[in-house]
RODRENDO-458389 format. One record per residue (C-alpha): x, y, z; residue number from 0. Coordinates in pm, whole numbers, plus 50000, padded with zeros to 5 digits. Example, Ala and Ser with C-alpha at 12.3 -4.5 7.8 and 13.67 -1.06 7.14 Angstrom:
BEGIN
<pami x="51230" y="49550" z="50780" i="0"/>
<pami x="51367" y="49894" z="50714" i="1"/>
//
This chain:
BEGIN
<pami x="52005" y="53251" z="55822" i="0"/>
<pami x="52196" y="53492" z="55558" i="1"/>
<pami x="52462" y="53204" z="55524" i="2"/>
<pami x="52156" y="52947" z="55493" i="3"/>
<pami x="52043" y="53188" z="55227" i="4"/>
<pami x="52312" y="53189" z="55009" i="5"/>
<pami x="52367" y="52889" z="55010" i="6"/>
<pami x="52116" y="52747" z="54927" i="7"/>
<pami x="52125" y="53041" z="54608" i="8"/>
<pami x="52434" y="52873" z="54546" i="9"/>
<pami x="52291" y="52538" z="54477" i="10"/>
<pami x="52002" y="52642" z="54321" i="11"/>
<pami x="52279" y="52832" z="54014" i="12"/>
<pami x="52456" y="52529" z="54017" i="13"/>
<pami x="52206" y="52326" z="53903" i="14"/>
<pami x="52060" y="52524" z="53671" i="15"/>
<pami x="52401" y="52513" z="53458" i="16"/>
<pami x="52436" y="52114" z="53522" i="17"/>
<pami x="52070" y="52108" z="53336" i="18"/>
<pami x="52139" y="52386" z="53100" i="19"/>
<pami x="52479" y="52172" z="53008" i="20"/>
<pami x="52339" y="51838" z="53002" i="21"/>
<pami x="52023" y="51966" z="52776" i="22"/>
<pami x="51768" y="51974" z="53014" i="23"/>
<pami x="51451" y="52163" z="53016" i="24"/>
<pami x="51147" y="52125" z="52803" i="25"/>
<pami x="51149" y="52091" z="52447" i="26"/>
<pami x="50882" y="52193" z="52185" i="27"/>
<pami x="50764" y="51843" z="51962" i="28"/>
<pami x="50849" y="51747" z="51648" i="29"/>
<pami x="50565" y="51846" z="51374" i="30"/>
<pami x="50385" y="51490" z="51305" i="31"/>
<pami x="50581" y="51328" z="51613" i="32"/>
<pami x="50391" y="51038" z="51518" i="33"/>
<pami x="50556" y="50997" z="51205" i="34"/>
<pami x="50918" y="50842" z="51132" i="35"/>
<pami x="51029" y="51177" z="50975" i="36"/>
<pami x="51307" y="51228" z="50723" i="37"/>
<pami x="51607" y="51330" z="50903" i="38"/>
<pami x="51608" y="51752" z="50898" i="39"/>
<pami x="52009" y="51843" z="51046" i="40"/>
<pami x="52195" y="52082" z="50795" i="41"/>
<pami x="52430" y="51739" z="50710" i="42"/>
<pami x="52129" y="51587" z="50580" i="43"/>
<pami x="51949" y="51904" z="50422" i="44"/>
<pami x="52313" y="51953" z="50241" i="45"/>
<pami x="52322" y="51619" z="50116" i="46"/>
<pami x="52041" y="51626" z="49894" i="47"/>
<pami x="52081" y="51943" z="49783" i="48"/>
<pami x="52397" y="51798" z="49630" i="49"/>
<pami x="52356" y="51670" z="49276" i="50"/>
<pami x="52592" y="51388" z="49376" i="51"/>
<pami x="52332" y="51250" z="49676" i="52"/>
<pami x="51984" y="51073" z="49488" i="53"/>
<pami x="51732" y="51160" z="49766" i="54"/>
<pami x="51385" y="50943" z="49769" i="55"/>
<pami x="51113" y="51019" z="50025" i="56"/>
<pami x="50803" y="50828" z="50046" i="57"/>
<pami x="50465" y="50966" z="50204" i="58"/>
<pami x="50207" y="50703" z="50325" i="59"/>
<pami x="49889" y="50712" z="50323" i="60"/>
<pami x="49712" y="50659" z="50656" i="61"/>
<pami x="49744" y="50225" z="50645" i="62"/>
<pami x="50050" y="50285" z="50780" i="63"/>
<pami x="50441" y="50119" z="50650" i="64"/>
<pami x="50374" y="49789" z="50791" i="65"/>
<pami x="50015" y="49733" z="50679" i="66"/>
<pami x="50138" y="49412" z="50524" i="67"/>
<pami x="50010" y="49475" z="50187" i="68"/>
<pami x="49994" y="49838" z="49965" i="69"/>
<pami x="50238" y="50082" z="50207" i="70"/>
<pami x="50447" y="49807" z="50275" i="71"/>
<pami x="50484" y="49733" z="49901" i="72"/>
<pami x="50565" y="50069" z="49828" i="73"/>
<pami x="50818" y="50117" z="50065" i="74"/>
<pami x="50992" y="49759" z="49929" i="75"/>
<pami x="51038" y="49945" z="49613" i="76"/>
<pami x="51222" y="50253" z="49752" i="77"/>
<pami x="51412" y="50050" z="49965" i="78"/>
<pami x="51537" y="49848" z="49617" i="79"/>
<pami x="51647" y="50209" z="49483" i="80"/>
<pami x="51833" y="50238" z="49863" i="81"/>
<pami x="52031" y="49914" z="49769" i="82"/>
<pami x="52044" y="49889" z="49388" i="83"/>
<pami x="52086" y="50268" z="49303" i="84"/>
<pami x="52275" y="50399" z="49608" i="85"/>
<pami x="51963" y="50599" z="49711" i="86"/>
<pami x="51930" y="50801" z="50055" i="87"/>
<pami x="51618" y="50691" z="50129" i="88"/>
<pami x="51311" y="50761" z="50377" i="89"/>
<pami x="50940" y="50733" z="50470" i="90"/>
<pami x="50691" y="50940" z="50653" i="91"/>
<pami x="50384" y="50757" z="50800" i="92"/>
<pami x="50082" y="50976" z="50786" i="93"/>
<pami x="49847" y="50929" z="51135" i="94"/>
<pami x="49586" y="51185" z="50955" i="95"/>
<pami x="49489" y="51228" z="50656" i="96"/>
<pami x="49505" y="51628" z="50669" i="97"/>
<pami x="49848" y="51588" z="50722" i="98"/>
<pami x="49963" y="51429" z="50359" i="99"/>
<pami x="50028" y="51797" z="50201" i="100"/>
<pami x="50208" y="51906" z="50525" i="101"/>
<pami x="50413" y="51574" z="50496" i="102"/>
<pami x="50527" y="51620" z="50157" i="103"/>
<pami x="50624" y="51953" z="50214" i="104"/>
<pami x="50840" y="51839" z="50428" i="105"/>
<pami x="51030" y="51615" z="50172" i="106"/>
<pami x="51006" y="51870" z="49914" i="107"/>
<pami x="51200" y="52140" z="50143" i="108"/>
<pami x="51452" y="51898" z="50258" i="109"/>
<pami x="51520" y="51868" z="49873" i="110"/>
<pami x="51442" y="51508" z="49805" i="111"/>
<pami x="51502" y="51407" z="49422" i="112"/>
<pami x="51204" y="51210" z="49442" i="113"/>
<pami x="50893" y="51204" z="49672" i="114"/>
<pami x="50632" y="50886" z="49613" i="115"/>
<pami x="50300" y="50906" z="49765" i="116"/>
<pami x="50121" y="50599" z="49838" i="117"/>
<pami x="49715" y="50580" z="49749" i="118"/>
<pami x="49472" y="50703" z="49580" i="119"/>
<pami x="49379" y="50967" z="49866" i="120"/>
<pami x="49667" y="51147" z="49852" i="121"/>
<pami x="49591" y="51198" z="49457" i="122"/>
<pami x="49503" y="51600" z="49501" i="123"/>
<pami x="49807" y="51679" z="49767" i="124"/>
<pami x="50091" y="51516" z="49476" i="125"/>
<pami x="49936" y="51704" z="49214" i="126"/>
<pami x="49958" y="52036" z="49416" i="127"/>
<pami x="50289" y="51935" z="49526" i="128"/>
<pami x="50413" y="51887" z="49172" i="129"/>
<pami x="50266" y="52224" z="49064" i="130"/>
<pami x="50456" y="52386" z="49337" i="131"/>
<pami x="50805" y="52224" z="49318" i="132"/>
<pami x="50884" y="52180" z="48914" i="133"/>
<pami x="51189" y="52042" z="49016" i="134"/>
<pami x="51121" y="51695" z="49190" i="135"/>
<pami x="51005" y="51408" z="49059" i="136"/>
<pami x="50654" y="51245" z="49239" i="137"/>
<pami x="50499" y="50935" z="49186" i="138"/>
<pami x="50172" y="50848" z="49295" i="139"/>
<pami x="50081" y="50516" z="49322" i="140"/>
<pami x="49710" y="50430" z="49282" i="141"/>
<pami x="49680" y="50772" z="49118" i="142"/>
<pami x="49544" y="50795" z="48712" i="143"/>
<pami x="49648" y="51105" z="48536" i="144"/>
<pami x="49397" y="51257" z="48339" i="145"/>
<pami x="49653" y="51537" z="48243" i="146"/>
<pami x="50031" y="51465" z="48212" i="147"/>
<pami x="50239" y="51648" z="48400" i="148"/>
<pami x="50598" y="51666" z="48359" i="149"/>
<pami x="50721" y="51588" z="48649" i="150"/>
<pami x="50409" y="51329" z="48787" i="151"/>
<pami x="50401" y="50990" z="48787" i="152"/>
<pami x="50080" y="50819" z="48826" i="153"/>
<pami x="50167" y="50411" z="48884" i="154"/>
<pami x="49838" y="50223" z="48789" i="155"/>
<pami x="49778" y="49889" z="48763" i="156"/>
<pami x="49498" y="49680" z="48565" i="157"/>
<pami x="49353" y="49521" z="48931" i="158"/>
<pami x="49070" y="49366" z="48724" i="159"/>
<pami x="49285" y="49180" z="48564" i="160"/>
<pami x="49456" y="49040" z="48893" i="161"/>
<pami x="49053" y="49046" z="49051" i="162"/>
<pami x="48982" y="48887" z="48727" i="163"/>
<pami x="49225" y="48586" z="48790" i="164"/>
<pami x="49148" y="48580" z="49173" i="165"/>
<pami x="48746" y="48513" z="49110" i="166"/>
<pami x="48863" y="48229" z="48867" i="167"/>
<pami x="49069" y="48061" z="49115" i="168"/>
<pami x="48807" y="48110" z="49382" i="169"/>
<pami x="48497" y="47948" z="49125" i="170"/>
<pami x="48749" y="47644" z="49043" i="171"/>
<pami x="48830" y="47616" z="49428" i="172"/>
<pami x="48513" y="47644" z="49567" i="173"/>
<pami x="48282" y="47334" z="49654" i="174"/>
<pami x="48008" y="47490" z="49823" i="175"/>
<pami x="47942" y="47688" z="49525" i="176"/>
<pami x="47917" y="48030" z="49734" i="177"/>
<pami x="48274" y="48301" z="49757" i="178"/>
<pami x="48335" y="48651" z="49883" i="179"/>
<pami x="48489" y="48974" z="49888" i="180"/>
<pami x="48549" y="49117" z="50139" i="181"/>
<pami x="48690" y="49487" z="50022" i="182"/>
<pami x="48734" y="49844" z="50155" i="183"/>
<pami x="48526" y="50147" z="50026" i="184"/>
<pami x="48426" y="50206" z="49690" i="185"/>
<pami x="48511" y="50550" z="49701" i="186"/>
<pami x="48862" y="50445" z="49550" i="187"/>
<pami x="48807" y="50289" z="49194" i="188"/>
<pami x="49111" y="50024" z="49198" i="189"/>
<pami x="48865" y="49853" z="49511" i="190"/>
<pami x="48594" y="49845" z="49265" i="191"/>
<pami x="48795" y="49761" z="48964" i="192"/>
<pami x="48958" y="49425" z="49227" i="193"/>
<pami x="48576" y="49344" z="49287" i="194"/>
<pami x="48462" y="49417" z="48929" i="195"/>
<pami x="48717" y="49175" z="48784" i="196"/>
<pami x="48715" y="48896" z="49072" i="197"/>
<pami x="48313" y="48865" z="49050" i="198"/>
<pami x="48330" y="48825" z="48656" i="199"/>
<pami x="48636" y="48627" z="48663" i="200"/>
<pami x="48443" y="48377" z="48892" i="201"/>
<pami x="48154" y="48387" z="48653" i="202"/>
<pami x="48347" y="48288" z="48364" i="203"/>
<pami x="48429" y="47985" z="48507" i="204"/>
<pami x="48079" y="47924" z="48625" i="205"/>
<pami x="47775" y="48134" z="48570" i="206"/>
<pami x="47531" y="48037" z="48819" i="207"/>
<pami x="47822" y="48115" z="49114" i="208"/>
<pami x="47701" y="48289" z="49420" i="209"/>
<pami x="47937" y="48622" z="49527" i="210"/>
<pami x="47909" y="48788" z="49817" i="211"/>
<pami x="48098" y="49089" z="49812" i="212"/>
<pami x="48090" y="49377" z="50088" i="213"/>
<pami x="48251" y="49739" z="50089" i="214"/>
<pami x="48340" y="49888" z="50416" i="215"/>
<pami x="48123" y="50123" z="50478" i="216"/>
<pami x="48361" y="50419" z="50625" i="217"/>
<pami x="48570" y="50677" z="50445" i="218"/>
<pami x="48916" y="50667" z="50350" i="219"/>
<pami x="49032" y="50764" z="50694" i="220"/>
<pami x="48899" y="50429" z="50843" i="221"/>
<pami x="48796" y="50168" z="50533" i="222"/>
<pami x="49165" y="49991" z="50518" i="223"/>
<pami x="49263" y="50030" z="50899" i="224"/>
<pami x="48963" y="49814" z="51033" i="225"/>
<pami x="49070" y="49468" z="51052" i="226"/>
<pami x="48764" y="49355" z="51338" i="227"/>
<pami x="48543" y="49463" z="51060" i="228"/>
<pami x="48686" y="49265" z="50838" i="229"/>
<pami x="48735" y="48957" z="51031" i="230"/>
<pami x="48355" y="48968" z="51091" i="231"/>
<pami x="48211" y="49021" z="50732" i="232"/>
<pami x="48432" y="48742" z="50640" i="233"/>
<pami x="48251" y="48548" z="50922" i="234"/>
<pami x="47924" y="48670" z="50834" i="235"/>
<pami x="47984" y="48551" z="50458" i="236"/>
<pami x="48140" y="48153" z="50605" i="237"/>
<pami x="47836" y="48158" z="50794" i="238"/>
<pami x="47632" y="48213" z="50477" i="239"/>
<pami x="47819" y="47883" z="50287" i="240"/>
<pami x="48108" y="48115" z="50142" i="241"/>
<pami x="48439" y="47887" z="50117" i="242"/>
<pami x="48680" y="48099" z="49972" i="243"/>
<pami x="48676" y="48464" z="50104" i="244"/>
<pami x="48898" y="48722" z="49924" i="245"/>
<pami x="48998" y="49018" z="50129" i="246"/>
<pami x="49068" y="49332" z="49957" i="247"/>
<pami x="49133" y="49630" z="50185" i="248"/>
<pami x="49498" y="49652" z="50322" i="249"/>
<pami x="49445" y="49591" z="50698" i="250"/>
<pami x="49077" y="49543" z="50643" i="251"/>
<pami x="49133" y="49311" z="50376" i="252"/>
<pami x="49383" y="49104" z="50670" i="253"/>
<pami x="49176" y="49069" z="50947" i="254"/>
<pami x="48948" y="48857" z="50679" i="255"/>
<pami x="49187" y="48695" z="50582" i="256"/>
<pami x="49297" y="48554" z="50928" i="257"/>
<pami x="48965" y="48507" z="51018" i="258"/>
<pami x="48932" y="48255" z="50732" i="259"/>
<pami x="49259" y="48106" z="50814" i="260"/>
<pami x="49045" y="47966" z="51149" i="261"/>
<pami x="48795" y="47782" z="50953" i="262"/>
<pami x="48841" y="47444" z="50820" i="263"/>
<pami x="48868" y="47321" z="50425" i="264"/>
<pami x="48802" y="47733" z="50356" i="265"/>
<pami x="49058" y="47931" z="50108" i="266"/>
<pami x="49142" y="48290" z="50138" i="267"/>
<pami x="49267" y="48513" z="49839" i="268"/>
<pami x="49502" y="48822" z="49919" i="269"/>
<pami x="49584" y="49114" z="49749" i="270"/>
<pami x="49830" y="49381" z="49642" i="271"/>
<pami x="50166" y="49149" z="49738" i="272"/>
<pami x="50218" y="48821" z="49796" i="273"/>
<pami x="50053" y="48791" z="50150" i="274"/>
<pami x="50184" y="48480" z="50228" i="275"/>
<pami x="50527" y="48672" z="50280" i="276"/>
<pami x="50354" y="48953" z="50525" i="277"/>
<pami x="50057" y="48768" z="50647" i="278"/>
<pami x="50175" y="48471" z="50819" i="279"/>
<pami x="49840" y="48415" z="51022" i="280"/>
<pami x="49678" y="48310" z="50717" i="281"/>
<pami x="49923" y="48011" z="50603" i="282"/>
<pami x="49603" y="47777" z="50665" i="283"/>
<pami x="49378" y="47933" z="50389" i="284"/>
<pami x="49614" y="48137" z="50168" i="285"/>
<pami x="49589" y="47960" z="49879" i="286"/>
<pami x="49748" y="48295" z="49623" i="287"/>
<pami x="49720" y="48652" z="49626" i="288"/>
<pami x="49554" y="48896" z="49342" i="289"/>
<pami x="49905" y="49066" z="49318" i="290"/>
<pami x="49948" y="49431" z="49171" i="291"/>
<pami x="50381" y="49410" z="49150" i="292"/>
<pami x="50413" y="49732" z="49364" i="293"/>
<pami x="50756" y="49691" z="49447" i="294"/>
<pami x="50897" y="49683" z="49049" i="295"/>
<pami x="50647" y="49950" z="48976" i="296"/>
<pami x="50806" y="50190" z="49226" i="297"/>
<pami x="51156" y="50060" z="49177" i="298"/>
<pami x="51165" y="50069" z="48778" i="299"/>
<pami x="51011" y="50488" z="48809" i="300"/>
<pami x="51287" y="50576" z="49060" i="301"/>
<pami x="51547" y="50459" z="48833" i="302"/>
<pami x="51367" y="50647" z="48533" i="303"/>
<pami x="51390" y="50940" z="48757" i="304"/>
<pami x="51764" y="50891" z="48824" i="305"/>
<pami x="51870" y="50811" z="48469" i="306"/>
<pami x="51628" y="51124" z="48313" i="307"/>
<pami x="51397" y="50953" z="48159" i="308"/>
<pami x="51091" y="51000" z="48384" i="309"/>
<pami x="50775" y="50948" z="48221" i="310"/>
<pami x="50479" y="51193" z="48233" i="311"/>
<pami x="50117" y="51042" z="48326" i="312"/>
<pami x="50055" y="50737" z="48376" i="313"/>
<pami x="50282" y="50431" z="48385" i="314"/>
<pami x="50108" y="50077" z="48421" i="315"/>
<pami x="50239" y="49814" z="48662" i="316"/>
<pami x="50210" y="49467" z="48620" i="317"/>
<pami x="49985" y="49214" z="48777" i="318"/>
<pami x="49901" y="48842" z="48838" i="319"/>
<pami x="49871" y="48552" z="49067" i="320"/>
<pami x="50074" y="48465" z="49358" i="321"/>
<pami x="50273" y="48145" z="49431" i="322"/>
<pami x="50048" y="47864" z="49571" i="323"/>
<pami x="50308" y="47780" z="49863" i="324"/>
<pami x="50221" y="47526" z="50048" i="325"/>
<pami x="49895" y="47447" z="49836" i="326"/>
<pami x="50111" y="47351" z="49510" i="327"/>
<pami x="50031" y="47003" z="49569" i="328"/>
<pami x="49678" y="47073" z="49627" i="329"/>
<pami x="49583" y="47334" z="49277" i="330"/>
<pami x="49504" y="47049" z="49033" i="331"/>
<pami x="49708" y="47051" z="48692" i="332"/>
<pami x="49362" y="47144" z="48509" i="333"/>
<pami x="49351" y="47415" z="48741" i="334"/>
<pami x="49678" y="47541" z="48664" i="335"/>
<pami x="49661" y="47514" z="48291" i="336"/>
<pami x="49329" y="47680" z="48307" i="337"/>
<pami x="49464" y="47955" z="48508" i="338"/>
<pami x="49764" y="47976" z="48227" i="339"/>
<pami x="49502" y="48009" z="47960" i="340"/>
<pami x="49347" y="48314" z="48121" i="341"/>
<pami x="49670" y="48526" z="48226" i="342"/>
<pami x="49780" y="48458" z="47842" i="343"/>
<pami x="49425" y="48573" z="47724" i="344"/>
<pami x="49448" y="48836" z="47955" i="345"/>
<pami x="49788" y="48972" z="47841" i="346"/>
<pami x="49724" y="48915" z="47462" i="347"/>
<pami x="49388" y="49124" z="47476" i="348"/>
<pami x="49170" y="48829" z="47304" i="349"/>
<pami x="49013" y="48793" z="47713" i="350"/>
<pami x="48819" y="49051" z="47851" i="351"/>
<pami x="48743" y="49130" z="48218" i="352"/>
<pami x="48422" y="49288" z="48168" i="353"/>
<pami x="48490" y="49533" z="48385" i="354"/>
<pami x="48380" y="49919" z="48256" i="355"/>
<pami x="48544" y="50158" z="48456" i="356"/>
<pami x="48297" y="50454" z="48317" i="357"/>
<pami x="48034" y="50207" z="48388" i="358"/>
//
């Protein structure tokens, strides 16, 4: 029994040191396990606290990096500064929104050159996060500075301009005479601005047009991560005569979108990039996209960052219509020119939008 004992003491020890060598035993999670994290060894820590490594972090906001549309855009343009600037580059995707100050930090400490935040909801966090670390460039995109800040970026773009252009194509395109919007919450003004400019851009062309526009009625946690919502206002508005449906509201905004794309001789509009690149479900009604150019935005500030010349406040992006595709042939010449006319009015000042954002 005392040899039986012993050796099965014997066995026990010797496992225990097989586990101990092979790293077994329980570990304690990674803060935000959810999220693809920077990479936090001393290597990686010691390269960007080198002034010869350019480190660029970017922080999304709860749509996730492959929502296909604003995140995804984002993350294109740090990417760019990966390839074109010899960047170390890498993204955090937020699950909850009480995690975007946590998930900066977490940049910030790792000593990251730059840190871009992505949405208008993570507007208070950047600004806090400037405050505390002087040193790093942010840029917030979707995020107006009232104040300038030395070391804050706010990337804006004139979306009632792109809305503006949108609601024209949709009035020219329509022959039922009825469009939608279908848009996430109001709570964020570049969703209003998009809805502002596409309803009075439609009503240029024709006065007596009937819009039916719809904001999600959630929060910010929910309003651009609810695609069956959006897939079923967009039905609600085809079953009320609308033919051309845009969607506005990054995930939200796609699941209309791809609802449309199932009904026949209807358009859909998107937004933010060209969809037709991330949105393949849509091919059948994605005639163009309201596009804010994200991607150069983000790019073009990096590169300011990296050469010292980073710009305090705001810095406006550019906007306009996306390719036709595979609806060239269909977009009438009239359309086209008419289309022309407006962007040039648009960029020259001598068109207005209508759209008051005090209003």
């Amino acid at each position: 029994m005392r040899k039986t004992t012993l050796l099965f003491i014997a066995l026990f020890l010797t496992l225990a040191l097989l586990l101990a060598a092979c790293g077994g035993g329980t570990t304690e999670p990674a803060a935000n396990e959810s999220a693809a994290e920077p990479t936090s060894d001393a290597a990686a820590e010691a390269d960007c606290a080198s002034a010869d490594v350019f480190c660029v972090g970017l922080v999304t906001d709860v749509g996730e990096i492959d929502d296909k549309s604003f995140n995804q855009s984002a993350w294109e343009g740090v990417q760019k500064a990966g390839t074109d600037l010899g960047a170390k580059v890498e993204y955090i995707e937020t699950g909850d929104a009480k995690d975007y100050a946590t998930n900066i930090g977490l940049f910030a400490n790792n000593n990251y050159d730059v840190i871009v935040t992505v949405g208008f909801a993570l507007g208070e966090a950047t600004a806090q996060a400037a405050a505390t670390y002087p040193n790093i460039n942010f840029i917030g995109v979707d995020q107006f500075q009232g104040e300038p800040v030395a070391n804050l970026a706010g990337l804006i773009f004139p979306e009632d301009q792109a809305g503006f252009q949108a609601g024209a194509l949709a009035a020219m395109l329509t022959k039922s005479n009825t469009i939608a919007a279908v848009l996430g919450t109001d709570l964020v003004p570049p969703v209003v601005a998009f809805k502002e400019g596409y309803e009075n851009g439609a009503r240029y062309i024709n006065p007596d047009i009937n819009i039916i526009s719809t904001f999600h009625p959630g929060g910010l946690d929910v309003a651009f991560t609810d695609p069956e919502w959006g897939a079923s206002t967009a039905r609600q508005a085809v079953d009320q005569g609308a033919d051309v449906v845009f969607g506005a509201g990054g995930k939200t905004g796609n699941g209309a979108l791809i609802e449309v794309a199932g009904v026949d001789g209807a358009y859909c509009i998107g937004v933010d990039s060209d969809q037709w690149e991330t949105v393949p479900e849509a091919h059948a009604c994605l005639v163009s996209s309201a596009m804010k150019l994200i991607t150069p935005g983000v790019f073009d500030l990096i590169k300011l960052a990296k050469d010292g010349a980073f710009p305090a406040g705001n810095f406006v992006g550019a906007t306009g219509l996306a390719p036709f595709h595979d609806f060239e042939a269909k977009i009438s010449q009239e359309i086209k020119d008419k289309l022309a006319e407006i962007k040039a009015g648009l960029d020259d000042g001598s068109l207005s939008t209508g759209y008051n954002p005090g209003g």
